[in-house]
N, C-alpha and C positions, 0 to 999 in steps of 0.2 A: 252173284257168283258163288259157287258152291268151293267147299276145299281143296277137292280136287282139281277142280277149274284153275283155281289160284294158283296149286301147287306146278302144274303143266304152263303153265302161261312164264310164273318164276325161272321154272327151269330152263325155258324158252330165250328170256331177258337176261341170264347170267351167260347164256352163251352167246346171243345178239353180242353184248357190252363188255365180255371177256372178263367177267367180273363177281366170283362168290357174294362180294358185299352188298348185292341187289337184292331185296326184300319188300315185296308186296305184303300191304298190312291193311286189312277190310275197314273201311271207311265207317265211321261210326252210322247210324242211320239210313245209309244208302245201300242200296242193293246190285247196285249193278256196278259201281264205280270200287275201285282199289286203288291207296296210296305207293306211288313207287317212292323206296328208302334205297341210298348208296350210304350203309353203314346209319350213321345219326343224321345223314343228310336227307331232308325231304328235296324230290327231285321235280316230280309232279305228278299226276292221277292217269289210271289206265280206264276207259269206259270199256263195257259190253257193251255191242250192237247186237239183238236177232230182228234179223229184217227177212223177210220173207221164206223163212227157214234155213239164213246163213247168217253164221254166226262171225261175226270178224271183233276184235279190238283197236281203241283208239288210243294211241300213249298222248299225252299233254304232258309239253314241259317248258320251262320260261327261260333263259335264258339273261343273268344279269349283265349290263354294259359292262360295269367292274369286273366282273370275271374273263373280258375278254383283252386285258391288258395281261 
């Protein structure tokens, strides 16, 4: 993903999640993949897809038992 790509897709997630604190941070190594951050919190990884000339994103994120007390 390119900067701009990033930058649109962020702006995209802060207003999904109602939330300034959401930050995409480029994945060391990887090209297609972005880490989504809430402030110091890693949350989980965003993919690109281009599949037959449509572009779509995949969010990934885990959810721990303990957090749901």
């Amino acid at each position: 993903m390119n900067a701009e790509e990033i930058k649109k897709l962020e702006t995209y997630l802060k207003k999904l999640f109602n939330s300034e604190a959401i930050e995409l941070r480029r994945a060391p190594k990887v090209q297609d993949m972005v880490e989504l951050h809430k402030g110091d919190e890693f949350l989980g990884t965003v993919y690109r897809d281009a599949e037959d000339g449509d572009v779509s994103y995949q969010v990934n994120f885990a959810v721990l038992d303990i957090d749901l007390d």
